[in-house]
C-alpha positions as CSV (number, residue, x, y, z in Angstrom):
1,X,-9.4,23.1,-12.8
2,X,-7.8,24.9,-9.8
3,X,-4.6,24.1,-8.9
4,X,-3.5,22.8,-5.7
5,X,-1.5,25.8,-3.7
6,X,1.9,24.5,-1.5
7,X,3.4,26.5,0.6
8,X,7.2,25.4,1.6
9,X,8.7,26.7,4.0
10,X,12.7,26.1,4.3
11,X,15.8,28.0,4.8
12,X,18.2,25.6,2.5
13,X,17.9,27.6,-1.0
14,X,18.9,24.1,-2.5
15,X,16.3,22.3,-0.6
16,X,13.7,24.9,-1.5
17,X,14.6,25.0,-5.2
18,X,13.9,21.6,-5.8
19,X,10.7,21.1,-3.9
20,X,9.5,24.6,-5.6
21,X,10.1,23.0,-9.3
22,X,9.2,19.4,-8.0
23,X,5.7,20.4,-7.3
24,X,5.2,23.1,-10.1
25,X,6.3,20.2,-12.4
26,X,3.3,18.4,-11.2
27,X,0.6,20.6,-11.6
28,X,0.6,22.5,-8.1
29,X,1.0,27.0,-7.7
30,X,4.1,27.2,-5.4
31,X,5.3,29.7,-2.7
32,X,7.9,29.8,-0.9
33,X,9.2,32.0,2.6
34,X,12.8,31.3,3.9
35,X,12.1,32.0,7.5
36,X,9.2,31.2,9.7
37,X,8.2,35.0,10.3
38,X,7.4,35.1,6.3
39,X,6.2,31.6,6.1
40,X,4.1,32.6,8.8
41,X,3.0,35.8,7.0
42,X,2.4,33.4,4.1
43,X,-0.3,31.2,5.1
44,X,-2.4,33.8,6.0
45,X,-2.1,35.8,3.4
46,X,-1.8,33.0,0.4
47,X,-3.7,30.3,2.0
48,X,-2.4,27.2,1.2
49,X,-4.2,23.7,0.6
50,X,-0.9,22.1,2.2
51,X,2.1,23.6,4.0
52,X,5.2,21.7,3.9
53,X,7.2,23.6,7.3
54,X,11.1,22.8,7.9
55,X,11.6,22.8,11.9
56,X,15.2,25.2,11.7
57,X,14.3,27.5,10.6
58,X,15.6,31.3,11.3
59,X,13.6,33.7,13.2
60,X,10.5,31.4,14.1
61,X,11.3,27.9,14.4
62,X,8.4,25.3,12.3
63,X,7.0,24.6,16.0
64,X,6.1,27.9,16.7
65,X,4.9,28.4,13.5
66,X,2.7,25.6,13.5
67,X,1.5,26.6,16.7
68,X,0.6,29.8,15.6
69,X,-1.3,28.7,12.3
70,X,-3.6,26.3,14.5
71,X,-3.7,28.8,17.7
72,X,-5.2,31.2,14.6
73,X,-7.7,28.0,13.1
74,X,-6.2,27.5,10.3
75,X,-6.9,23.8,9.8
76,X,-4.5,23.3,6.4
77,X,-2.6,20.0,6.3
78,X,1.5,20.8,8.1
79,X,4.2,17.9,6.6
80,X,6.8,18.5,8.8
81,X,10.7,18.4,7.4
82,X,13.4,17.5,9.5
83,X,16.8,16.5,9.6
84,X,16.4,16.1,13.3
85,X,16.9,12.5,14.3
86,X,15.6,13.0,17.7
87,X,11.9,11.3,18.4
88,X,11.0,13.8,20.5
89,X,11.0,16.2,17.9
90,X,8.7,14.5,15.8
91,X,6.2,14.1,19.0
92,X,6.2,17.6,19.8
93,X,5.4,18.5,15.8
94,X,2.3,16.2,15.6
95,X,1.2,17.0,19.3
96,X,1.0,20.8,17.8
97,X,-0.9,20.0,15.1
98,X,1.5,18.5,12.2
99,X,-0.5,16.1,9.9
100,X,2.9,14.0,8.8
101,X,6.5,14.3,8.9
102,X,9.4,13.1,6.8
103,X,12.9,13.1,8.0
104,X,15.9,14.1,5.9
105,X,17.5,13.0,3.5
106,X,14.6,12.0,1.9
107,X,12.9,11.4,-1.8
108,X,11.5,13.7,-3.6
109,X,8.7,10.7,-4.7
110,X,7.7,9.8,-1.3
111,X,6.8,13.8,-0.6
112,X,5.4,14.0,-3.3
113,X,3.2,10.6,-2.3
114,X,2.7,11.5,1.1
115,X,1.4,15.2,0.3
116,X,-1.0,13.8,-2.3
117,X,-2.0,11.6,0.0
118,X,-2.8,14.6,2.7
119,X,-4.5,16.6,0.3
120,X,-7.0,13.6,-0.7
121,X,-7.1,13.4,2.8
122,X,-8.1,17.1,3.6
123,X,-10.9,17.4,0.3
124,X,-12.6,13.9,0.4
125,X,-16.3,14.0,1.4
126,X,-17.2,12.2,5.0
127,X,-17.4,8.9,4.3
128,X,-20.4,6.5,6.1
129,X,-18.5,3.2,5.2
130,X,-14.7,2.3,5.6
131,X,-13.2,-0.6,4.0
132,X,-10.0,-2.3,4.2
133,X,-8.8,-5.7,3.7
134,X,-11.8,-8.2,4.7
135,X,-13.3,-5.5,7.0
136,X,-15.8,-2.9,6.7
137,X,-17.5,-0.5,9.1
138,X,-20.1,1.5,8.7
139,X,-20.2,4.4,11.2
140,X,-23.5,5.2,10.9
141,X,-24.5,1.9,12.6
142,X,-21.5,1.4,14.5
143,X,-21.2,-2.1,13.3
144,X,-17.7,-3.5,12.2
145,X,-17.8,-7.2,9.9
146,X,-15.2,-9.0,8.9
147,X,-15.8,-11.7,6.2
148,X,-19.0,-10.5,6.2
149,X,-19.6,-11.4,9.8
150,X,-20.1,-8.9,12.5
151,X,-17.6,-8.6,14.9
152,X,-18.0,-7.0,18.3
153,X,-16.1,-4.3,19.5
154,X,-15.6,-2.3,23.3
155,X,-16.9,1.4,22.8
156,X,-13.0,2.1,23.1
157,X,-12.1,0.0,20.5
158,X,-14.8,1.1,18.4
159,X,-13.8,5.1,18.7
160,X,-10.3,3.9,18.0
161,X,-11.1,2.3,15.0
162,X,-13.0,5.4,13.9
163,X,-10.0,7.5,14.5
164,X,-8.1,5.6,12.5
165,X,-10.3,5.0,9.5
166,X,-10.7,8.6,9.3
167,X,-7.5,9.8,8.7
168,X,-5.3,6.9,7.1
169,X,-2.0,7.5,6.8
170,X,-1.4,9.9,9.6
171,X,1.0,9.5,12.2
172,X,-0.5,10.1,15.6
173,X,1.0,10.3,19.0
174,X,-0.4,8.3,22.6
175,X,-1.3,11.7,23.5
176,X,-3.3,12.7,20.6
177,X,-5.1,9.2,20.8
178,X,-6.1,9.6,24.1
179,X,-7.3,13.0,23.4
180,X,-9.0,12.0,20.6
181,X,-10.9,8.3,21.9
182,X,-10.4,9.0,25.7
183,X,-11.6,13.3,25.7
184,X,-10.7,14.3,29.4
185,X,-11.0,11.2,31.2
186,X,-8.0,11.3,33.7
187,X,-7.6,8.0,34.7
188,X,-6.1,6.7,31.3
189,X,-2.2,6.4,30.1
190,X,-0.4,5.6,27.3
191,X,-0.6,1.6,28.4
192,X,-4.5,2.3,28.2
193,X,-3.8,3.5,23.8
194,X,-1.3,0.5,24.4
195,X,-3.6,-2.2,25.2
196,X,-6.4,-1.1,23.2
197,X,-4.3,-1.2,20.1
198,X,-3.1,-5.0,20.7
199,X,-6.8,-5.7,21.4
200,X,-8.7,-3.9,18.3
201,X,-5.7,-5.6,16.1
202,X,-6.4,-9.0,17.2
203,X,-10.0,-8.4,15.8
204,X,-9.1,-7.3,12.8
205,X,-5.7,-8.1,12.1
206,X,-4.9,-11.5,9.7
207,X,-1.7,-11.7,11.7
208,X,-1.6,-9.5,14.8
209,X,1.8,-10.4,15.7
210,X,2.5,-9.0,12.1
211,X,0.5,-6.0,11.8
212,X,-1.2,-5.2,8.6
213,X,-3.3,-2.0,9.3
214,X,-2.5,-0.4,12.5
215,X,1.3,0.0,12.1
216,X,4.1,1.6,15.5
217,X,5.9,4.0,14.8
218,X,8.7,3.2,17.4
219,X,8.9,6.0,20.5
220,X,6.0,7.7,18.2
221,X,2.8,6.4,18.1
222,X,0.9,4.8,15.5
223,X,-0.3,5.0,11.8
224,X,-3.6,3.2,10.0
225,X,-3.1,2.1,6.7
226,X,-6.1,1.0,4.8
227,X,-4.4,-0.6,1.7
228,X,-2.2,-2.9,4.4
């Protein structure tokens, strides 16, 4: 059976230690580069099935380095690590291609989770039917029920919903949402993500003033979670 391959990417010999021996301990072939020049080196030269990228990092910082990697089409998941507190920070990550972030301090189990849950993520087959709580979709026939009842949705709302059931778990920015359901269209803003959200959750949502699925991530964006 291969083994998964993680790459980490962090300065903090501590740090890097214990994610190293965290992820050998469960299964996983390990590499590690202190600096963004070598971690950069790294993925093309190890290719990894998941890179987990500090943003301070000497010589290239983890933006540029995830700029690089996706500039260069490499297309392997990027969990971001940062002791950065500002939002902006996480924004610019996933707007360059990041798949997830976690902010230090942090646990070693909810890496470990959330990187389990990208590489699922990254090696699961297409999927013609999506189902979470009551709902189910089925993208082949556009159709959305809920109860078993077909419920009907705007072609934005529709797209959105796609989105989302595609990559579960994933943080996305306004921006990446409107690139993703709007394309180039020029007339849309972030009230336009905004407002389609509040209606798409009030169609599938068993409380939409208490979100189930489609969860805010405050001055972020938004996150799908299919379990709820």
């Amino acid at each position: 059976m291969t083994r998964d391959k993680i790459l980490i990417i962090e300065d903090d010999p501590t740090m890097q230690r214990v994610l190293k021996d965290n992820f050998e301990f469960s299964g996983c072939e390990v590499r590690v580069a202190s600096d963004g020049a070598a971690g950069t080196q790294a993925v093309f030269d190890f290719k990894p099935d998941l890179i987990l990228l500090d943003i301070m990092l000497p010589r290239v910082n983890g933006f540029d380095v995830c700029r690089r990697i996706r500039k260069e089409g490499f297309t392997t998941p990027v969990i971001m690590l940062t002791a950065k507190s500002q939002e902006s920070d996480v924004v610019l990550g996933l707007n360059l291609g990041a798949d997830d972030y976690v902010p230090k301090p942090f646990s070693v189990d909810v890496l470990l989770a959330r990187a389990n849950a990208c590489l699922r993520r990254h090696r699961a087959p297409p999927a013609e039917t999506f189902a979470f709580g009551d709902c189910q979709l089925d993208v082949r026939s556009h159709r959305l029920l809920r109860g078993g009842k077909p419920v009907e949705l705007t072609p934005k709302e529709y797209g959105l919903l796609d989105h989302f059931v595609r990559h579960p778990g994933r943080a996305f920015t306004r921006d990446q949402i409107l690139d993703a359901v709007w394309g180039g269209d020029l007339i849309v803003t972030d009230r336009s993500v905004d407002r389609c959200i509040n209606t798409l959750r009030n169609k599938i949502e068993p409380h939409p003033e208490r979100p189930r699925f489609i969860q805010t991530i405050r001055d972020v964006g938004y996150r799908f979670e299919m379990g709820g």
